[in-house]
C-alpha positions in Angstrom: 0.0 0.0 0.0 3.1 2.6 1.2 4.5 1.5 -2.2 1.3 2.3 -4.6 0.8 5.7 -3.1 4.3 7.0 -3.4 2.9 6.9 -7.2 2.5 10.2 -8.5 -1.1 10.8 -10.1 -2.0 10.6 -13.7 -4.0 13.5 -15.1 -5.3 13.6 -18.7 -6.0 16.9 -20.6 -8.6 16.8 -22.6 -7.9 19.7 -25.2 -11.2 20.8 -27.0 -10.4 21.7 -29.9 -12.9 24.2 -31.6 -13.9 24.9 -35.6 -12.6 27.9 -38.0 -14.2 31.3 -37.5 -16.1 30.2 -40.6 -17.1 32.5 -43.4 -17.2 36.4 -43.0 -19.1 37.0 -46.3 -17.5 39.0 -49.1 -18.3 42.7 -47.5 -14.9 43.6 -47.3 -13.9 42.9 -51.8 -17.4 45.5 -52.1 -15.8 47.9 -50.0 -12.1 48.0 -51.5 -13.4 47.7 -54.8 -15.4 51.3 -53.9 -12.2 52.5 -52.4 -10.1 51.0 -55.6 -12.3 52.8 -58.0 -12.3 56.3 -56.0 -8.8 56.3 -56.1 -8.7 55.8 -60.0 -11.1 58.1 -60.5 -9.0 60.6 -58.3 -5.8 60.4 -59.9 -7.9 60.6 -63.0 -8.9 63.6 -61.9 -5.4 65.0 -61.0 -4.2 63.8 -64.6 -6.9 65.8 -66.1 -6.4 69.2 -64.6 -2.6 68.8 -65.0 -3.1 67.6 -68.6 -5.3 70.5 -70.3 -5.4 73.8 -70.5 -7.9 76.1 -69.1 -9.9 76.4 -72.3 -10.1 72.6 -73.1 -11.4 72.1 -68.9 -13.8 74.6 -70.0 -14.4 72.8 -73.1 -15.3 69.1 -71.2 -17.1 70.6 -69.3 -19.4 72.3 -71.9 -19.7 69.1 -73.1 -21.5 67.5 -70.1 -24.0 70.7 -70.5 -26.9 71.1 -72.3 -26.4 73.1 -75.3 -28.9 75.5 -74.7 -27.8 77.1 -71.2 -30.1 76.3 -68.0 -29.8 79.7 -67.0 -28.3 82.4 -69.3 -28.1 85.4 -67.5 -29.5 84.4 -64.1 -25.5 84.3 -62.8 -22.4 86.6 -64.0 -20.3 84.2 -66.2 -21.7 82.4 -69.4 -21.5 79.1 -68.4 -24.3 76.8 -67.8 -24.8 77.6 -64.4 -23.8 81.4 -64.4 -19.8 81.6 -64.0 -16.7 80.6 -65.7 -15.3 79.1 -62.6 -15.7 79.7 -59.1 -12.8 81.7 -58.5 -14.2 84.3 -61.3 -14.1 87.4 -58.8 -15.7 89.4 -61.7 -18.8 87.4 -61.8 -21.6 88.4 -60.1 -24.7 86.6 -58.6 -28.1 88.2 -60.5 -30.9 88.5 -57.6 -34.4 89.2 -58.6 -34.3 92.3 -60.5 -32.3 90.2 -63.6 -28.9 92.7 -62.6 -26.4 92.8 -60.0 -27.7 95.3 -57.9 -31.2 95.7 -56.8 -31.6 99.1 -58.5 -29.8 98.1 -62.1 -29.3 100.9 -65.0 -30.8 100.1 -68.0 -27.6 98.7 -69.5 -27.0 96.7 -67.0 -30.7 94.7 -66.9 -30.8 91.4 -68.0 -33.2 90.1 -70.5 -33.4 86.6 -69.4 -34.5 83.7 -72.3 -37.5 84.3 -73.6 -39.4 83.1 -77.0 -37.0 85.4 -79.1 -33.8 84.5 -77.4 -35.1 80.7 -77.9 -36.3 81.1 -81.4 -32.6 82.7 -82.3 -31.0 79.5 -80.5 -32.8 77.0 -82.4 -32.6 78.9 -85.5 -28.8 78.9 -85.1 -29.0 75.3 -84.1 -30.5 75.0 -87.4 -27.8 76.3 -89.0 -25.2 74.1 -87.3 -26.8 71.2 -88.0 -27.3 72.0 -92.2 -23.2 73.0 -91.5 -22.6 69.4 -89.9 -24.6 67.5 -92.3 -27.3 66.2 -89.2 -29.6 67.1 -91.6 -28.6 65.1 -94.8 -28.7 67.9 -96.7 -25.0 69.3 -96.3 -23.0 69.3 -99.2 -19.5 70.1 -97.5 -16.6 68.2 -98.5 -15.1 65.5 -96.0 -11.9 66.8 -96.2 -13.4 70.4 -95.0 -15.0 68.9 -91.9 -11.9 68.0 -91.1 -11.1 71.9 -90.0 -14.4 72.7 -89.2 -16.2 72.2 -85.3 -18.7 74.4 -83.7 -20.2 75.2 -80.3 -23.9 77.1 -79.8 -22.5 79.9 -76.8 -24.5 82.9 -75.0 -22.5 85.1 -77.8 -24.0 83.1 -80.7 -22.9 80.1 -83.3 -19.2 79.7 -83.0 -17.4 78.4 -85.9 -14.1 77.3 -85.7 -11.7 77.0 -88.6 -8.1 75.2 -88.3 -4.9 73.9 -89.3 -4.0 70.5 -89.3 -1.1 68.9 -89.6 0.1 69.0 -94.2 -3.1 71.3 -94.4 -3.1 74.7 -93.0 -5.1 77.8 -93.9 -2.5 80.2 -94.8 0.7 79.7 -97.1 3.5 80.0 -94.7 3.6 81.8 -91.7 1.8 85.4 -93.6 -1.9 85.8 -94.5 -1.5 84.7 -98.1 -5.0 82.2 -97.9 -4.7 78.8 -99.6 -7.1 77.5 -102.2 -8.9 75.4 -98.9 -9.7 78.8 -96.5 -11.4 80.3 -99.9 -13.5 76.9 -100.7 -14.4 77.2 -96.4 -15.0 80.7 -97.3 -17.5 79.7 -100.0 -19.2 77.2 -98.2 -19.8 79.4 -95.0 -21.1 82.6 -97.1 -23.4 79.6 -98.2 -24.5 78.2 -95.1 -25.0 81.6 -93.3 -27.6 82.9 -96.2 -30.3 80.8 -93.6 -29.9 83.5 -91.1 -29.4 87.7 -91.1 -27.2 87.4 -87.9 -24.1 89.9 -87.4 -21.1 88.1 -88.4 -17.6 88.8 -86.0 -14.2 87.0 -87.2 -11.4 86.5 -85.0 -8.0 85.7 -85.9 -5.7 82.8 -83.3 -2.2 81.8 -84.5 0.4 79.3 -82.9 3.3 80.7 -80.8 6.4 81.0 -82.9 9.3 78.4 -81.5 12.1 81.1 -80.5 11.8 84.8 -79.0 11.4 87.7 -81.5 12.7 91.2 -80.6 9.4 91.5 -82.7 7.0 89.3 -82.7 4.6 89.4 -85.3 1.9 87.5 -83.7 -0.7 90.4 -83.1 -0.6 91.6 -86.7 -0.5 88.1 -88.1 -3.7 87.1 -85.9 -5.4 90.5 -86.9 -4.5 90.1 -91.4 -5.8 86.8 -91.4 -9.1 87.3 -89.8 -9.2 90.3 -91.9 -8.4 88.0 -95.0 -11.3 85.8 -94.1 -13.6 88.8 -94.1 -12.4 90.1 -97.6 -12.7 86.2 -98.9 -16.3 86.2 -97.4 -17.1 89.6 -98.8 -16.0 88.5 -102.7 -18.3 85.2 -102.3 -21.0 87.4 -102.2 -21.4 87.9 -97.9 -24.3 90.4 -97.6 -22.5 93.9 -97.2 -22.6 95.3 -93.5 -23.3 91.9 -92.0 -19.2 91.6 -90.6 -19.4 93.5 -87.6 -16.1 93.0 -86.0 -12.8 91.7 -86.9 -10.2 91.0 -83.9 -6.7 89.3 -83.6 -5.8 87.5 -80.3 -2.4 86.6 -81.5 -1.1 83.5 -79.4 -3.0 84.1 -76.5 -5.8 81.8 -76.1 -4.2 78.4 -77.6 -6.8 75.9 -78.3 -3.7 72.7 -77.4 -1.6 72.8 -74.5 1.3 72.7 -76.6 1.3 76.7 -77.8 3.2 76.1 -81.0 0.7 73.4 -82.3 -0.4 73.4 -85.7 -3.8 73.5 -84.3 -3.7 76.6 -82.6 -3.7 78.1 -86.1 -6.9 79.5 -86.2 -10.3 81.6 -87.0 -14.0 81.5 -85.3 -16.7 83.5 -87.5 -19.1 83.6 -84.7 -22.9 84.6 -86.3 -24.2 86.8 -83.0 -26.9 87.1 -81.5 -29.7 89.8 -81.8 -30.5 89.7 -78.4 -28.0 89.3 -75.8 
């Protein structure tokens, strides 16, 4: 018996061992897929605004608005909702009265959009769509759509004329105008014979690749929107209906890249009536 208990005791463990947590669902792939996307969409983003210049921002984003503005004099800027951007200090908010102050001169009232104003915008949407062949009854050569895009704007139909790369407007770097600018010429005097709007030309040219001591830019700009009047005028353009003629030299570039063929330029822009 003394022997036995001298024997130390035995003791089993019994480990329980339990399951997996199991399955959690697939929550979690919805959520970093969200956060994946925002991120792309972000640096997307970034790219953009470091990519383009401030005309073509403004131009993307004229493309996500209606073509007929929502309100067109109900803020200070032209856009669709009343302003260029919001840091255009020069902009400002219309209250009730249709003017920036509550006591506005009679300059300064707005007309806001009534059945004229939208009888002039379809009529000029009219004539964009004959110009863009929408209508099936254009007869303007493929190969002058090429230079040829246009925008409906609070000032009126703008159409814009360009260079491209083995075709350009002008012979050489003057305002001699090649045998396509007078065919575009032709074709426009054409097209605009729907309407009695005011006509404006204005001249853009590509910055030159070294610094002048004198640049001809401003004069270059100014003779070939000129040139495009006189081309207009001999294809039988209703006298008077030019109103203005302006250069802008190099200073509104339609690329990023200043010296781009593209940035070679006119817009004959058929005003409004009633602005």
């Amino acid at each position: 018996m003394s022997a036995q208990s001298n024997v130390a005791p035995i003791i089993i463990k019994r480990k329980k061992v339990v399951g997996g947590d199991g399955h959690h669902g697939g929550a979690w792939k919805v959520a970093y897929a969200d956060f994946v996307t925002a991120m792309m969409a972000f640096f997307l983003l970034m790219w953009l605004l470091n990519a383009t210049t401030e005309k073509q921002r403004k131009g993307i984003a004229d493309y996500f608005s209606p073509t007929i503005p929502i309100n067109r004099v109900s803020g200070g800027g032209n856009g669709a909702f009343g302003g260029d951007s919001v840091f255009t200090e020069e902009s400002l908010a219309r209250n009730g009265t249709g003017a920036s102050s509550s006591n506005p001169t009679e300059q300064n009232k707005a007309s806001g959009l009534d059945g004229d104003d939208k009888a002039e915008t379809e009529m000029l949407q009219e004539v964009e769509a004959r110009l863009l062949g929408r209508t099936g009854e254009s007869n303007v050569a493929p190969e002058i759509m090429k230079h040829i895009i246009t925008r409906v704007t609070d000032e009126g139909l703008v159409i814009e004329v360009f260079d491209l790369e083995g075709a350009p407007l002008f012979d050489g770097p003057g305002a001699e105008p090649t045998e396509l600018l007078t065919d575009i010429a032709a074709m426009l005097v054409r097209v605009t014979r729907m309407v009695t709007n005011p006509i404006a030309v204005e001249g853009h040219v590509a910055a030159r690749p070294v610094v002048l001591s004198n640049n001809p830019v401003w004069e270059t700009s100014a003779a070939r929107a000129n040139v495009f009047r006189a081309l207009m005028d001999a294809k039988g353009l209703k006298r008077g209906r030019v109103t203005r003629v302006t250069g802008h030299a190099d200073r509104e570039p339609s690329l990023r890249n200043p010296m781009a063929a593209r940035n070679n330029r006119l817009e004959i822009i058929l005003l409004r009536t009633k602005i």
